[in-house]
FIPA-828513 format. One record per residue: residue number from 1; residue in three letters; x, y, z of N, C-alpha, C, O in turn. Coordinates in Angstrom, 1 decimal, always signed. Layout:
N
+-----+------+--------+--------+--------+--------+--------+--------+--------+--------+--------+--------+--------+--------+
!  nr ! rest !    n.x !    n.y !    n.z !   ca.x !   ca.y !   ca.z !    c.x !    c.y !    c.z !    o.x !    o.y !    o.z !
+-----+------+--------+--------+--------+--------+--------+--------+--------+--------+--------+--------+--------+--------+
! NUM !  ALA !      X !      Y !      Z !      X !      Y !      Z !      X !      Y !      Z !      X !      Y !      Z !
...
+-----+------+--------+--------+--------+--------+--------+--------+--------+--------+--------+--------+--------+--------+
***
This chain:
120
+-----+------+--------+--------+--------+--------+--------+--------+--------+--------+--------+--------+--------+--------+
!  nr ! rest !    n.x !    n.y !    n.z !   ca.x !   ca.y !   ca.z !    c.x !    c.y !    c.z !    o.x !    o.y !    o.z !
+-----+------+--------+--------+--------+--------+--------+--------+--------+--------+--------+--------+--------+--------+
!   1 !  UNK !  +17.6 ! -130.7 ! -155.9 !  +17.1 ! -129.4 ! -156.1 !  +16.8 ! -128.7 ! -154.8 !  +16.9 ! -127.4 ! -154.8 !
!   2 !  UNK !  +16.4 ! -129.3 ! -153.7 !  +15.5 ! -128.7 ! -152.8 !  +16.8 ! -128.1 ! -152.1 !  +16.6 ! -127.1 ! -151.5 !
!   3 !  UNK !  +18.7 ! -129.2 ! -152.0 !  +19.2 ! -128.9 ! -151.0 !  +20.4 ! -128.0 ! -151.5 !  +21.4 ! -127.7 ! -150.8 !
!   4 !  UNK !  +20.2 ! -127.5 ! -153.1 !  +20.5 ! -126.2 ! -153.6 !  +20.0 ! -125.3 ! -153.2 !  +20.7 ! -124.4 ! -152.7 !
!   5 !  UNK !  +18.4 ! -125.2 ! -153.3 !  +17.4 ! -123.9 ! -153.4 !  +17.7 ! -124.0 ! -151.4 !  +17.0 ! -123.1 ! -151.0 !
!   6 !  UNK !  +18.4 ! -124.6 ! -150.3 !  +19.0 ! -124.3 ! -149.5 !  +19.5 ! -123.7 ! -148.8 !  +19.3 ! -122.9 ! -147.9 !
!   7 !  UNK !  +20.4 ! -124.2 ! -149.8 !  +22.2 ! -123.5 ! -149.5 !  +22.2 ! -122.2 ! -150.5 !  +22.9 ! -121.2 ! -150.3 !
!   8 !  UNK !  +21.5 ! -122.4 ! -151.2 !  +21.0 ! -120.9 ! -151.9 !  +20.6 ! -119.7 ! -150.5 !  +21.2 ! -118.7 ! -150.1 !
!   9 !  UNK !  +19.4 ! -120.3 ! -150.1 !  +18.6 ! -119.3 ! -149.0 !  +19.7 ! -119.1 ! -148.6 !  +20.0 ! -118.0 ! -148.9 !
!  10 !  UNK !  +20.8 ! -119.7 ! -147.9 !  +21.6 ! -119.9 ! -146.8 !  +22.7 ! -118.6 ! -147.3 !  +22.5 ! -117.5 ! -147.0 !
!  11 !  UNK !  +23.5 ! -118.9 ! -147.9 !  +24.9 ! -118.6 ! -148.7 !  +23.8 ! -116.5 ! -148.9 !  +23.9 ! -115.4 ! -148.4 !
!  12 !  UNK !  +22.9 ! -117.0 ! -149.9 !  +22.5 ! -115.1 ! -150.2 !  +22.6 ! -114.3 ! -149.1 !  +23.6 ! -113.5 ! -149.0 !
!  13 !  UNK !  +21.7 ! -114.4 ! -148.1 !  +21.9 ! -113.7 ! -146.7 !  +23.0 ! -112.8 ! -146.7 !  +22.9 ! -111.6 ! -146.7 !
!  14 !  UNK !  +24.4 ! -113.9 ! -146.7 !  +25.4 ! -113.6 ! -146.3 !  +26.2 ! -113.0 ! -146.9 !  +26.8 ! -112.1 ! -146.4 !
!  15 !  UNK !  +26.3 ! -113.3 ! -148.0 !  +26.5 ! -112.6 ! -149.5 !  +26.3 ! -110.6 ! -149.4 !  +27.1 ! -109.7 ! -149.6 !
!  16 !  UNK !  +24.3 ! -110.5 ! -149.0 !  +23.9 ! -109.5 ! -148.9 !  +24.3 ! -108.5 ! -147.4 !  +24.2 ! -107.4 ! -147.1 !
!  17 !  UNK !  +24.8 ! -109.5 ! -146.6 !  +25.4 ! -109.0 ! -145.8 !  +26.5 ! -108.4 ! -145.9 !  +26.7 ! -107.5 ! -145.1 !
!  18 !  UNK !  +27.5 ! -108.7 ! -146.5 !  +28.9 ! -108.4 ! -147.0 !  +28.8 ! -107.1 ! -148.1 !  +29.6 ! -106.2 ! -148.0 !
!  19 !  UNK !  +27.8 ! -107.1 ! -148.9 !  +27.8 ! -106.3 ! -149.7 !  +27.8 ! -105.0 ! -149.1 !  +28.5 ! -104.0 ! -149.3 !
!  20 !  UNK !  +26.5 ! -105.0 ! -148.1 !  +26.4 ! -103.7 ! -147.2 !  +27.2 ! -103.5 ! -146.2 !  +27.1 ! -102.3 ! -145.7 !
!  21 !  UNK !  +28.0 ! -104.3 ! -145.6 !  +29.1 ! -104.0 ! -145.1 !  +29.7 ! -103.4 ! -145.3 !  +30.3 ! -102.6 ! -144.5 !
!  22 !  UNK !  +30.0 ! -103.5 ! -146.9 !  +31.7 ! -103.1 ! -147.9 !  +31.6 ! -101.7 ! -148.4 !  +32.5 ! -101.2 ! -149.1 !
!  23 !  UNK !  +30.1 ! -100.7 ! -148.1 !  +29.8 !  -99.5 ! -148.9 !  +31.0 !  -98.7 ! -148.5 !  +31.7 !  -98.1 ! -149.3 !
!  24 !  UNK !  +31.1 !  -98.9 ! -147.1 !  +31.9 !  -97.3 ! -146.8 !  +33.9 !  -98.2 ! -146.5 !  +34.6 !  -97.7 ! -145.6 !
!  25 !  UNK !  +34.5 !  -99.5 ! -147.2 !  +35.3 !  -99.8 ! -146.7 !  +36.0 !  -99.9 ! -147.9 !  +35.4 ! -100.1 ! -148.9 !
!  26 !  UNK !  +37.4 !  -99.7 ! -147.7 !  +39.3 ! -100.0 ! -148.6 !  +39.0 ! -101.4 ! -149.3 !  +38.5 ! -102.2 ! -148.6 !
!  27 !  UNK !  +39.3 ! -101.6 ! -150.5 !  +39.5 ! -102.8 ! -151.3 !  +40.0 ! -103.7 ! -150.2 !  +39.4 ! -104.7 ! -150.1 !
!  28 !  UNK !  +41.3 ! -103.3 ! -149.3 !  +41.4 ! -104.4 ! -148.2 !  +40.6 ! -105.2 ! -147.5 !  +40.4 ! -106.4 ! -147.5 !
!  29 !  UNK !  +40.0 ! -104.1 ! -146.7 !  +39.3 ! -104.7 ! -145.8 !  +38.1 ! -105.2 ! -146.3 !  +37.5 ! -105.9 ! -145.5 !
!  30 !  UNK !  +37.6 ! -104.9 ! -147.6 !  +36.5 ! -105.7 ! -148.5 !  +37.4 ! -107.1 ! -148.6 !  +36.9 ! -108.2 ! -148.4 !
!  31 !  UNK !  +38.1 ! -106.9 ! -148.8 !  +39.1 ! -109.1 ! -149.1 !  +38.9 ! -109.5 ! -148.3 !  +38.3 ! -110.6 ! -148.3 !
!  32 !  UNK !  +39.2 ! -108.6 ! -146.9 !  +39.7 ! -109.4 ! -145.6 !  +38.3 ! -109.8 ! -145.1 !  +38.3 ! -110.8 ! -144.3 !
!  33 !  UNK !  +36.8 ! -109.1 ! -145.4 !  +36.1 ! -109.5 ! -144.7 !  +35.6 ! -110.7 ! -145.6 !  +35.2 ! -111.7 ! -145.1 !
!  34 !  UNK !  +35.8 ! -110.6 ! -147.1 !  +35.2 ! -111.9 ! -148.0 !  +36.1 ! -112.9 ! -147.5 !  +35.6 ! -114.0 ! -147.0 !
!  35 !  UNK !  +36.9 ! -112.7 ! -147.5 !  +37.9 ! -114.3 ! -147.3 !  +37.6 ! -114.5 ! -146.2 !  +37.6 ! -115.7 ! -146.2 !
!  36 !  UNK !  +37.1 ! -114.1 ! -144.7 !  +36.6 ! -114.7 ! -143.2 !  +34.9 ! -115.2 ! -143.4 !  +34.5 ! -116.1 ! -142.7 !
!  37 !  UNK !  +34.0 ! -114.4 ! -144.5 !  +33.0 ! -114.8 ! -144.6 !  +32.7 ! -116.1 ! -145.5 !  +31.9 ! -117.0 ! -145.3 !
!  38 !  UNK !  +33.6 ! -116.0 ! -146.3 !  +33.5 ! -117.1 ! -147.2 !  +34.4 ! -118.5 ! -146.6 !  +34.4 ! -119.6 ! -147.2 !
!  39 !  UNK !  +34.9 ! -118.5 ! -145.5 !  +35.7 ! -119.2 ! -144.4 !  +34.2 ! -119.6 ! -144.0 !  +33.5 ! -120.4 ! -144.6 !
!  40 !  UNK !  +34.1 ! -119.1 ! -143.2 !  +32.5 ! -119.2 ! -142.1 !  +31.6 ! -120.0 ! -142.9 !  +31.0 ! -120.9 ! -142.4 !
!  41 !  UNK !  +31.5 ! -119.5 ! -144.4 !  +30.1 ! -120.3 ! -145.1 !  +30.5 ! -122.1 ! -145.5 !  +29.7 ! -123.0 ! -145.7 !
!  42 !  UNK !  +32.0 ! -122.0 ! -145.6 !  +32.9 ! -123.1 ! -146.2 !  +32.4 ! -124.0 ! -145.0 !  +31.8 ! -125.1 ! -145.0 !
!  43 !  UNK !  +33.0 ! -123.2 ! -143.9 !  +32.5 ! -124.5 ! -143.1 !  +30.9 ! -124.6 ! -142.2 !  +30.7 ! -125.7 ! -141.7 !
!  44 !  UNK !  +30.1 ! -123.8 ! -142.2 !  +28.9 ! -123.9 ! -142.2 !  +28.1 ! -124.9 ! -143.3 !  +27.1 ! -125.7 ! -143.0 !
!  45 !  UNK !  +28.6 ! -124.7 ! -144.5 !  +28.2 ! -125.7 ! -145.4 !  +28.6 ! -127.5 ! -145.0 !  +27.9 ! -128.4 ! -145.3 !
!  46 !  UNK !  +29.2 ! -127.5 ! -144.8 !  +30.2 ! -128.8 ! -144.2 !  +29.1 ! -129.5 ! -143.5 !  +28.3 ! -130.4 ! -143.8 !
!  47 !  UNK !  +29.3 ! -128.5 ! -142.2 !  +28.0 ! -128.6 ! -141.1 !  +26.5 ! -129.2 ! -141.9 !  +25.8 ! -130.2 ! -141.6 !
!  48 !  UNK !  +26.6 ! -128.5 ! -142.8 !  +24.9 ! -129.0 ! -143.3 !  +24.9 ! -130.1 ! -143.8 !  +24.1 ! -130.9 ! -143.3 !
!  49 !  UNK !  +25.9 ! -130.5 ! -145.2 !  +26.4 ! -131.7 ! -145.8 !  +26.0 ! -132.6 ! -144.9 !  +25.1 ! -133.4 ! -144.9 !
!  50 !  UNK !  +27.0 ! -132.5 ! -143.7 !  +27.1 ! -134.0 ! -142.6 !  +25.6 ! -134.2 ! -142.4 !  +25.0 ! -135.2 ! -142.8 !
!  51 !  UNK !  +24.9 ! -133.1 ! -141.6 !  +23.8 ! -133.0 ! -141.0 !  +22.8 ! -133.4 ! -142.2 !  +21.8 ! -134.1 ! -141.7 !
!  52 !  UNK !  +22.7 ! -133.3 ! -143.6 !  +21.4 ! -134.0 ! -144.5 !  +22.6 ! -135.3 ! -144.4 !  +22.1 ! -136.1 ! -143.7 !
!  53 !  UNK !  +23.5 ! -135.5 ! -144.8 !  +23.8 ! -137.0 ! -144.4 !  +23.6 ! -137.9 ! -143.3 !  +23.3 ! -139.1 ! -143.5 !
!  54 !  UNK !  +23.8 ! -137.4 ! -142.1 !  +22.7 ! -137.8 ! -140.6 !  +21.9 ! -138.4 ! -141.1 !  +21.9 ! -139.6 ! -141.4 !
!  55 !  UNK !  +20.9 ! -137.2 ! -141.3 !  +19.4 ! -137.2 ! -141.6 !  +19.0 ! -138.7 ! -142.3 !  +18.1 ! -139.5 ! -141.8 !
!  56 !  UNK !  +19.6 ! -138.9 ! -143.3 !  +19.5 ! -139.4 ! -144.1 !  +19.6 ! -141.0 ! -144.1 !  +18.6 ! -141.7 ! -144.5 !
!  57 !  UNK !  +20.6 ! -141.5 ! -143.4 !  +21.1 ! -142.6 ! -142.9 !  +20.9 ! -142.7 ! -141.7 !  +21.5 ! -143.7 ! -141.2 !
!  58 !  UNK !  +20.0 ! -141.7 ! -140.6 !  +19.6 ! -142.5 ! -139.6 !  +18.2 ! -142.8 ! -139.6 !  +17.3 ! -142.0 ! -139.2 !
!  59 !  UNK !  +17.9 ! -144.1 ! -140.1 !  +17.1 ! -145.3 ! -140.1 !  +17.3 ! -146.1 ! -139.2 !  +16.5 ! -147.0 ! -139.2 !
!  60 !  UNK !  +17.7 ! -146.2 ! -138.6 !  +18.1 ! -147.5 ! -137.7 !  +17.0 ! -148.4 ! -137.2 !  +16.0 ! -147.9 ! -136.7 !
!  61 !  UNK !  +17.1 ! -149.8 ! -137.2 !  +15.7 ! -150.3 ! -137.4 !  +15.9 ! -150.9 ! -135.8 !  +17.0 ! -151.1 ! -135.3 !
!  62 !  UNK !  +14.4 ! -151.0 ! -135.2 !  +13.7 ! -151.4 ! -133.9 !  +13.2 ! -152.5 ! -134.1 !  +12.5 ! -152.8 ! -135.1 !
!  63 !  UNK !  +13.5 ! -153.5 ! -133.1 !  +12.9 ! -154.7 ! -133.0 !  +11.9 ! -154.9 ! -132.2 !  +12.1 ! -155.1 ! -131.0 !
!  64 !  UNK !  +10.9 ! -154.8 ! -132.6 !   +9.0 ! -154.4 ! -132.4 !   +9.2 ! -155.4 ! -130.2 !   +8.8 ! -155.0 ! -129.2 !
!  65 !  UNK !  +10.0 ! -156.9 ! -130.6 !   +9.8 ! -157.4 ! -129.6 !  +11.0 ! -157.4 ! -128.1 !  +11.2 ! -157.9 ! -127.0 !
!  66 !  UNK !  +11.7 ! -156.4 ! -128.7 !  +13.0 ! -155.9 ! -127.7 !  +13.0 ! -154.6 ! -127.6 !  +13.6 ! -154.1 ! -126.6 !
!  67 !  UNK !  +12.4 ! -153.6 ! -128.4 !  +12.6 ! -152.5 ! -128.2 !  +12.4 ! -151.5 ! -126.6 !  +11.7 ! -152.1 ! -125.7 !
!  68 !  UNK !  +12.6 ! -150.7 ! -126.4 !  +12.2 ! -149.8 ! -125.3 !  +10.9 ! -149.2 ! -125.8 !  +10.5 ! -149.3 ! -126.9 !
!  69 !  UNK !  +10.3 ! -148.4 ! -124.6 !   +9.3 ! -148.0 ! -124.7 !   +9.6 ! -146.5 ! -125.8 !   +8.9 ! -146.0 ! -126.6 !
!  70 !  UNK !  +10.8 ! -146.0 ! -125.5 !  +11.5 ! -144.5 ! -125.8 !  +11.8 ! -145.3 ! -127.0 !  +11.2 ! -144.6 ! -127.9 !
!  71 !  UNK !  +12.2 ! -146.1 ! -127.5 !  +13.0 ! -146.6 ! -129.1 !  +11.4 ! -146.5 ! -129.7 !  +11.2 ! -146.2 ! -130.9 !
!  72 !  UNK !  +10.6 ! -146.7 ! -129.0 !   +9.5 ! -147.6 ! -129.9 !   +8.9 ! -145.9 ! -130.3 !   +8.6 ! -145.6 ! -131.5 !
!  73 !  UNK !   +8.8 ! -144.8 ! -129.2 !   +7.8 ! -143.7 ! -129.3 !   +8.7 ! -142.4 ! -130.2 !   +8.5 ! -141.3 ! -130.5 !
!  74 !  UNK !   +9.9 ! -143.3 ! -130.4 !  +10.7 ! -142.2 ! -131.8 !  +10.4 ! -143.0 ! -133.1 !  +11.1 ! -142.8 ! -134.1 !
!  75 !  UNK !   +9.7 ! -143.6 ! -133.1 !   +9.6 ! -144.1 ! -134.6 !   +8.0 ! -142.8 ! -135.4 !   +7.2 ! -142.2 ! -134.8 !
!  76 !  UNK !   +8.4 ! -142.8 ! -136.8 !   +7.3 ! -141.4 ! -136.6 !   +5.7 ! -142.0 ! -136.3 !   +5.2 ! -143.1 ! -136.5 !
!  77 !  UNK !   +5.3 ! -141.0 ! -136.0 !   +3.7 ! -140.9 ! -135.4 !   +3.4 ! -142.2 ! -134.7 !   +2.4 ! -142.9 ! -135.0 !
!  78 !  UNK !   +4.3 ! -142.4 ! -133.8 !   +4.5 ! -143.3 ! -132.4 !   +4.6 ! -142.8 ! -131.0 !   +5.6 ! -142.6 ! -130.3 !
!  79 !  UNK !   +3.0 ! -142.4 ! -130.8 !   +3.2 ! -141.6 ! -129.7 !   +3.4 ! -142.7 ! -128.3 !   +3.6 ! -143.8 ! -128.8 !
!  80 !  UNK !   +3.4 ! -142.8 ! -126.8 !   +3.6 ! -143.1 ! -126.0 !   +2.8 ! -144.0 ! -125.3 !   +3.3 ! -144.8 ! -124.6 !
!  81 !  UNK !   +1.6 ! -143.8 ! -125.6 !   +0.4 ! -144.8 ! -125.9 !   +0.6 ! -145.6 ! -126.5 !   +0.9 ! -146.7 ! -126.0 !
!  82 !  UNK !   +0.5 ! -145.3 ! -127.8 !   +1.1 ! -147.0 ! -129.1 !   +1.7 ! -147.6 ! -128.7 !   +1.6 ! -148.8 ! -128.6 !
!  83 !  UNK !   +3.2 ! -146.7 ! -128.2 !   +4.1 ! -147.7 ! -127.5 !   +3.8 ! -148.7 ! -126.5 !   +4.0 ! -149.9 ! -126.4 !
!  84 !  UNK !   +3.1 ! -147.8 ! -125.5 !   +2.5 ! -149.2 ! -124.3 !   +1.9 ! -150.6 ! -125.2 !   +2.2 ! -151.8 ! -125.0 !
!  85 !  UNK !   +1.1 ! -150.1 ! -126.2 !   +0.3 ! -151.1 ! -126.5 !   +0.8 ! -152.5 ! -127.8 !   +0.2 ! -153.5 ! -128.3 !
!  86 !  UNK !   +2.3 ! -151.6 ! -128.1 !   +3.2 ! -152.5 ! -129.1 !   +3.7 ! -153.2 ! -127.8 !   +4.0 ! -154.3 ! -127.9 !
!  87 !  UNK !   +3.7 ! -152.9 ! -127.0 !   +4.5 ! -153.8 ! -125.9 !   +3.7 ! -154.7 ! -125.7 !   +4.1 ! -155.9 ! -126.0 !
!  88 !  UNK !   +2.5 ! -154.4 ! -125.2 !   +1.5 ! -155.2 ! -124.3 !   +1.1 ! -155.6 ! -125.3 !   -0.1 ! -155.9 ! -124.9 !
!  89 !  UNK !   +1.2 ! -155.9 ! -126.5 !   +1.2 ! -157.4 ! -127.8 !   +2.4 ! -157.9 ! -127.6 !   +2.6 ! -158.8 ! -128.4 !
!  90 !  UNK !   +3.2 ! -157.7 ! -127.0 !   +4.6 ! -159.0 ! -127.8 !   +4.3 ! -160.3 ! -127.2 !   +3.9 ! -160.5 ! -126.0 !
!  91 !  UNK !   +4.7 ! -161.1 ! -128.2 !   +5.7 ! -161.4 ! -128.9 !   +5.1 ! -160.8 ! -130.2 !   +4.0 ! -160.3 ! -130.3 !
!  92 !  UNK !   +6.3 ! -161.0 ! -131.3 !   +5.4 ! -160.6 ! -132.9 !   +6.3 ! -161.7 ! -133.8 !   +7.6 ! -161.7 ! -133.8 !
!  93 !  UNK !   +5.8 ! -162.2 ! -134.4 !   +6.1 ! -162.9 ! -135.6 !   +6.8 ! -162.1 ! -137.0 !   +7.7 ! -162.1 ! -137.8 !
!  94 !  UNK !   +5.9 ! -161.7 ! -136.8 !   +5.8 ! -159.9 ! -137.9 !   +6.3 ! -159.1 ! -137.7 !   +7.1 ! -159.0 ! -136.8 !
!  95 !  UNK !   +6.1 ! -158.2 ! -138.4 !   +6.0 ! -156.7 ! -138.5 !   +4.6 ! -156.1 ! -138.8 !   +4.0 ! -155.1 ! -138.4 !
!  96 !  UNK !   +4.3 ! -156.9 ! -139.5 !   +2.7 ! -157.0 ! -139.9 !   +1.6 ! -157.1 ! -139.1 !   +0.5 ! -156.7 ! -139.6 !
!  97 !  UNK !   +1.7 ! -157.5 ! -138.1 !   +0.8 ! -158.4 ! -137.2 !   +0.5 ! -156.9 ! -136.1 !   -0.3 ! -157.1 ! -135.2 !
!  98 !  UNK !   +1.4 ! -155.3 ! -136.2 !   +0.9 ! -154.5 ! -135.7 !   -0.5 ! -154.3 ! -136.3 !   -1.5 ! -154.0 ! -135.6 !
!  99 !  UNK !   -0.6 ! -154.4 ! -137.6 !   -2.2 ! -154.4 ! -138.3 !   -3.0 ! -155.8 ! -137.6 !   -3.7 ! -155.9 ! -136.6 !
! 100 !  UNK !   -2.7 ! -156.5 ! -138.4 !   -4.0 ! -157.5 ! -137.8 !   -4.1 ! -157.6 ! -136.8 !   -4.9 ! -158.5 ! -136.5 !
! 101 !  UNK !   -3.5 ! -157.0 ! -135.9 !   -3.6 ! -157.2 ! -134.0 !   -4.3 ! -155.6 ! -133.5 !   -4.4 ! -155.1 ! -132.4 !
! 102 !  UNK !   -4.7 ! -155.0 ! -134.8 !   -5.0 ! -154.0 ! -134.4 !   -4.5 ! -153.1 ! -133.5 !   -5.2 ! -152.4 ! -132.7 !
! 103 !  UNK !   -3.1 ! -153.1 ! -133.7 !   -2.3 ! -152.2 ! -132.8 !   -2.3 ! -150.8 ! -133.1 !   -2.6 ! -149.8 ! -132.5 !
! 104 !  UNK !   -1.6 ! -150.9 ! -134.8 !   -1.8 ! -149.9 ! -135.5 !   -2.8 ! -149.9 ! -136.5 !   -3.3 ! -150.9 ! -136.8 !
! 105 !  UNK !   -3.1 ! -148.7 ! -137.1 !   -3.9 ! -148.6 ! -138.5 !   -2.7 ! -149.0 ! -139.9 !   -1.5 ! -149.4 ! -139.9 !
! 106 !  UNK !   -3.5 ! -148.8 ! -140.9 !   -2.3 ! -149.9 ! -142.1 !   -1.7 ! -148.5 ! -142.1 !   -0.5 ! -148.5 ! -142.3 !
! 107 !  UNK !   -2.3 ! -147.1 ! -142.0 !   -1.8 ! -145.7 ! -142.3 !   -0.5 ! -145.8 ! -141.6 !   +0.6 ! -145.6 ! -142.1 !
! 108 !  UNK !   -0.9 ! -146.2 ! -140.0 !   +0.5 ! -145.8 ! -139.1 !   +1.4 ! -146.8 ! -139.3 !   +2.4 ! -146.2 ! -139.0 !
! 109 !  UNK !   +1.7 ! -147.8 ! -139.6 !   +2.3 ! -149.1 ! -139.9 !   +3.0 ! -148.4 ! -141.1 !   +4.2 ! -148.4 ! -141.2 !
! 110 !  UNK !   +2.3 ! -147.7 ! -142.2 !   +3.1 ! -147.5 ! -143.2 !   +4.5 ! -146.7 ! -143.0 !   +5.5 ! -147.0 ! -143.7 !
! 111 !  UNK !   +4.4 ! -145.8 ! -142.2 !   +4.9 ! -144.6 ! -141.9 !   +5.9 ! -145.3 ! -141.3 !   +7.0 ! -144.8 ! -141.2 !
! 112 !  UNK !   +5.8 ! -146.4 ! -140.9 !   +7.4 ! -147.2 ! -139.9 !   +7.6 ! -148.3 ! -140.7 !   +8.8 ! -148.6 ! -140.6 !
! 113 !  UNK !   +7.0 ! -149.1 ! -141.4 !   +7.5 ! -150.1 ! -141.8 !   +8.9 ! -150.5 ! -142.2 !   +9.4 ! -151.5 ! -141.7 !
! 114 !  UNK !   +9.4 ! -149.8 ! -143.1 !  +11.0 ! -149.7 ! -143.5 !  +11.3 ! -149.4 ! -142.4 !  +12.5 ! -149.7 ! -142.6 !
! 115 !  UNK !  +11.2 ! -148.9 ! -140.7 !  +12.1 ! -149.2 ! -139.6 !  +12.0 ! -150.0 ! -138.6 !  +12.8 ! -149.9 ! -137.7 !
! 116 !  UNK !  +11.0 ! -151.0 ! -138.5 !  +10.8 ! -151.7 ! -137.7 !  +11.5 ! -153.2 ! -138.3 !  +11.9 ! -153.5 ! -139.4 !
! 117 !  UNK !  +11.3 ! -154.1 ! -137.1 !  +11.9 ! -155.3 ! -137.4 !  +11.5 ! -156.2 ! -136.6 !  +11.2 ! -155.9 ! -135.5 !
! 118 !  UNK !  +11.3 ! -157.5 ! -137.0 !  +10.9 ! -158.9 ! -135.6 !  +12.0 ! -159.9 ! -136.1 !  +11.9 ! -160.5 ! -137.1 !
! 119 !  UNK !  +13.1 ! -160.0 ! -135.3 !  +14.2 ! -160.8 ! -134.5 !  +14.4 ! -162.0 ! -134.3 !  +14.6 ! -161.8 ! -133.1 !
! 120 !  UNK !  +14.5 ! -163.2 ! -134.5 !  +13.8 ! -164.2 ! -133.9 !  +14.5 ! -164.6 ! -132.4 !  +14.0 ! -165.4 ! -131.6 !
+-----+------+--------+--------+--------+--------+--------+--------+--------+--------+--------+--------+--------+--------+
***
């Protein structure tokens, strides 16, 4: 629903744009500008498709005891600080053990758990 009501916002614009274009123009040049507009939106839409599929499937999971400091501070609400201090705990057995080591709160753990990982 949400990535209709989208491409909805998206597509109208352009739509309303065309229309007031076309007040003072030849049934031609009304085609010629729909068929380049509707070209443009064809592949703009594409663009977006790929881009919520990105979105979508990049999860890529971090291993709490190899990661970088930069891998560790793109996980969400992993600022640069936490990071130092996910470091300055390893090794990890867990994933878990960011809570009971009091690294993170169970809040911020939640928010990464599906992307983190311990390796052996």
């Amino acid at each position: 629903m949400h990535l209709r009501f989208s491409l909805f916002t998206f597509v109208l614009p352009i739509l309303l744009g065309i229309t007031l274009a076309c007040v003072n123009q030849s049934p031609d040049q009304i085609r010629q500008k729909t068929a380049e507009e509707t070209a443009a939106i064809k592949r703009d839409t594409k663009a977006v498709a790929q881009g919520v599929k990105d979105g979508l499937s990049n999860k890529k999971s971090v291993d709490l005891n190899k990661a970088s400091k930069d891998d560790l501070a793109s996980l969400p609400g992993i600022s640069s600080h936490q990071a130092d201090r996910i470091i300055a705990e390893r090794p990890y057995a867990n994933t878990h053990q960011l809570v009971s080591r009091h690294v993170l709160s169970e809040d911020e753990y939640a928010q990464i758990q599906d992307r983190v990982v311990v390796n052996p």
